[in-house]
C-alpha positions as a printed NumPy array, in Angstrom:
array([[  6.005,   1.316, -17.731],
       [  6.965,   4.639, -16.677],
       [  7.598,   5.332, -20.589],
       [  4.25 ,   4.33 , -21.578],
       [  2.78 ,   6.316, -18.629],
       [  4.885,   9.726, -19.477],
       [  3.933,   9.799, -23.199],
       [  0.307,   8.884, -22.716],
       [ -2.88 ,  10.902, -21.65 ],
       [ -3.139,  13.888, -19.354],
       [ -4.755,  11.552, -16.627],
       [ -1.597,   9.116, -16.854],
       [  1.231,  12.049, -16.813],
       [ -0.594,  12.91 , -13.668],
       [ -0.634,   9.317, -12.003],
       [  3.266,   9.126, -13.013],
       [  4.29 ,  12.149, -11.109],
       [  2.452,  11.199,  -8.273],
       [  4.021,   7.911,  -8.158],
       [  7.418,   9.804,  -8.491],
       [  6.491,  11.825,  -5.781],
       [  5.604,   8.887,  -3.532],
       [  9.013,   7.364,  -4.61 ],
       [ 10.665,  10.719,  -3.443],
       [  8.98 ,  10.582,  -0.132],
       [  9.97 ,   6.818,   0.611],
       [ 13.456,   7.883,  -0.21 ],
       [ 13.306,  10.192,   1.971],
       [ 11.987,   8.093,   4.755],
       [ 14.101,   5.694,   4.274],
       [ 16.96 ,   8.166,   4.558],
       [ 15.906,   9.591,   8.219],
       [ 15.237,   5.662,   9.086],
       [ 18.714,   5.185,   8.142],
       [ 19.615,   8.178,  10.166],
       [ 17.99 ,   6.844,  13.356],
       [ 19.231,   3.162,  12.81 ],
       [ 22.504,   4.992,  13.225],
       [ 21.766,   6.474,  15.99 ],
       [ 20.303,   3.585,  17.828],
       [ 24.052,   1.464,  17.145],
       [ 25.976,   4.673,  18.022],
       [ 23.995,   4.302,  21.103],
       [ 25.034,   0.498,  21.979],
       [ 21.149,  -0.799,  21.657],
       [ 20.552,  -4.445,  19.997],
       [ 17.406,  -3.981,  18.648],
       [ 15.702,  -1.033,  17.41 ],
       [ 12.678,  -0.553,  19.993],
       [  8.885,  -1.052,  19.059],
       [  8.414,   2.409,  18.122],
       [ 10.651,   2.594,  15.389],
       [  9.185,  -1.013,  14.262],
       [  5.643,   0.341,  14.597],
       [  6.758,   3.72 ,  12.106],
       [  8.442,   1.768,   9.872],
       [  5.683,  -0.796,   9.255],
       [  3.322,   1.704,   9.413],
       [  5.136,   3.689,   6.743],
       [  5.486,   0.841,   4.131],
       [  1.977,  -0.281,   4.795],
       [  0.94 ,   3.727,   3.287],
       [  3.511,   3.25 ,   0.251],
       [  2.205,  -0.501,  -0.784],
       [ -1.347,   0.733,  -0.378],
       [ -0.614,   4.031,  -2.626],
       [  1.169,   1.458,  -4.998],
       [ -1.557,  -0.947,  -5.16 ],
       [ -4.087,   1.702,  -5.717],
       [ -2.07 ,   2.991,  -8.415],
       [ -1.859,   0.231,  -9.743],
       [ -5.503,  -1.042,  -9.527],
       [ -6.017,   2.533, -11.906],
       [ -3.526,   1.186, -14.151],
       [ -5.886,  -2.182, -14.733],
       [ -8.742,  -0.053, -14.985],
       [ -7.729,   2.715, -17.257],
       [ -6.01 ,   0.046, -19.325],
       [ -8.412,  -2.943, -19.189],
       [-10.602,  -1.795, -21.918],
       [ -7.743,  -0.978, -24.675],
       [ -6.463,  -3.081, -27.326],
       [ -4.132,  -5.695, -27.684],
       [ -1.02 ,  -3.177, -28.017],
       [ -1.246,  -2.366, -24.117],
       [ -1.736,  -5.794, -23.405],
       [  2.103,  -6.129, -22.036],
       [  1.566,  -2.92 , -19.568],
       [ -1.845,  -4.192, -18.535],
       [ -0.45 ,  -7.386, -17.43 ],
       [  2.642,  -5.296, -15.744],
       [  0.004,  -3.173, -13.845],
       [ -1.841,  -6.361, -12.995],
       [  1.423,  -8.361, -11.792],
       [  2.215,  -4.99 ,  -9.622],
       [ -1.338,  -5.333,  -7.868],
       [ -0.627,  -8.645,  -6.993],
       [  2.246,  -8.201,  -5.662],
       [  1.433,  -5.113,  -3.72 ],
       [ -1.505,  -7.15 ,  -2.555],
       [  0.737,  -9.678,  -0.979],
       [  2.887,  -7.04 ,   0.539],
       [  0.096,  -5.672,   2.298],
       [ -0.695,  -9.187,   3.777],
       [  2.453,  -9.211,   5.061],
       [  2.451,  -6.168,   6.766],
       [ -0.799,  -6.534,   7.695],
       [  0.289, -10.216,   9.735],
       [  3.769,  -7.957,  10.999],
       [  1.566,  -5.138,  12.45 ],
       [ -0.608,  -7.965,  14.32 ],
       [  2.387,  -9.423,  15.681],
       [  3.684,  -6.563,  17.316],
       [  0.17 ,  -6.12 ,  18.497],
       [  0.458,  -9.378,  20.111],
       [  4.118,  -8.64 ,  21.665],
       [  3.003,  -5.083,  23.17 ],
       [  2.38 ,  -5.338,  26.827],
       [ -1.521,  -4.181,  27.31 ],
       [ -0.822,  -0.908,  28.796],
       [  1.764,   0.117,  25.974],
       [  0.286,   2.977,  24.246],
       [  1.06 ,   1.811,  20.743],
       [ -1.087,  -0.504,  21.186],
       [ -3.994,   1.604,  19.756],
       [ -2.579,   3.251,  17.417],
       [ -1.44 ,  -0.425,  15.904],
       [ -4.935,  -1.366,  16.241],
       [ -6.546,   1.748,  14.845],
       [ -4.043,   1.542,  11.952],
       [ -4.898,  -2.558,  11.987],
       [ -9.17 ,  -1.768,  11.905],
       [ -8.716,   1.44 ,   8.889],
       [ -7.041,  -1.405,   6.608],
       [ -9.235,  -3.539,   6.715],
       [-11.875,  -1.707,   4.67 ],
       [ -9.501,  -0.978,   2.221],
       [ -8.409,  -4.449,   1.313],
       [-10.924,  -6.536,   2.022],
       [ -9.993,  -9.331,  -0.203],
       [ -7.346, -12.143,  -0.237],
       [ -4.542, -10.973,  -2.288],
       [ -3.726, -11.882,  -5.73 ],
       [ -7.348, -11.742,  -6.513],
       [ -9.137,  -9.212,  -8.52 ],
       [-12.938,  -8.589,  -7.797],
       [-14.792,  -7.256, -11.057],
       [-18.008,  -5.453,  -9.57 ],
       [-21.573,  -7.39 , -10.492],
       [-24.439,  -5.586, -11.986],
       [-26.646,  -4.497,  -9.987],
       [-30.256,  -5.57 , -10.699],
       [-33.61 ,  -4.814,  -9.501],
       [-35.375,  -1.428,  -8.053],
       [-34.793,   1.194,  -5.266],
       [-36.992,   0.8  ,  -2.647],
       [-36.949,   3.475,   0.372],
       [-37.084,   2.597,   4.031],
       [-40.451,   3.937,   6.008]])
């Protein structure tokens, strides 16, 4: 896909390099996770503490959202072509679904370690802020796509 992407328009060059930048971040992420998972067994803990659970759901949840968005352009820009991007189309489409369910998951993760935080713990807003801004953005059930309806009828202004 990333073939079809760099020799195609302007618009998709410039959706492939961000995506490569987004993969450099997470690399990078995951490297100074790494780093502190070290840490943390150098330092005799069992578990990593809710903090580092909280920043590394937190993290994936922004990646799989960036991919799914990406990915709902793909459909878009490529939903109205001919047959010969039919294969990329339906790669694009499998990688919404899938991101879709990722998010699900993450989404049911961060609202478990909402439910484990003792009241007074002060991630427990910043879970639940992070919990209430998702929500807008993925509204539906996940391997569904929603094609907008035409709207009908005439403005009318509020006295």
């Amino acid at each position: 896909m990333t073939h079809t992407c760099a020799s195609g328009t302007p618009k998709e060059r410039k959706l492939l390099a961000a995506a490569q930048q987004m993969l450099r971040d997470s690399q990078l992420k995951v490297a100074l996770l790494r780093m502190k998972i070290s840490g943390l067994e150098a330092s005799g803990s069992p578990q990593p503490g809710p903090e580092l659970l909280v920043e590394e759901l937190q993290h994936r949840w922004r990646v799989e959202a960036a991919v799914a968005e990406g990915a709902k352009t793909v459909v878009k820009l490529l939903g109205g072509r001919r047959a010969q991007d039919r294969k990329a189309l339906a790669e694009a489409q499998t990688q919404l679904q899938e991101s879709s369910q990722k998010l699900d998951l993450l989404r049911l993760a961060l609202e478990q370690l909402l439910e484990d935080l003792p009241p007074a713990h002060p991630l427990r807003s910043r879970v639940a802020q992070e919990l209430r801004a998702a929500v807008p953005g993925n509204p539906r059930p996940s391997g569904t796509l929603v094609k907008p309806t035409a709207l009908t009828g005439s403005r009318q202004s509020l006295p």
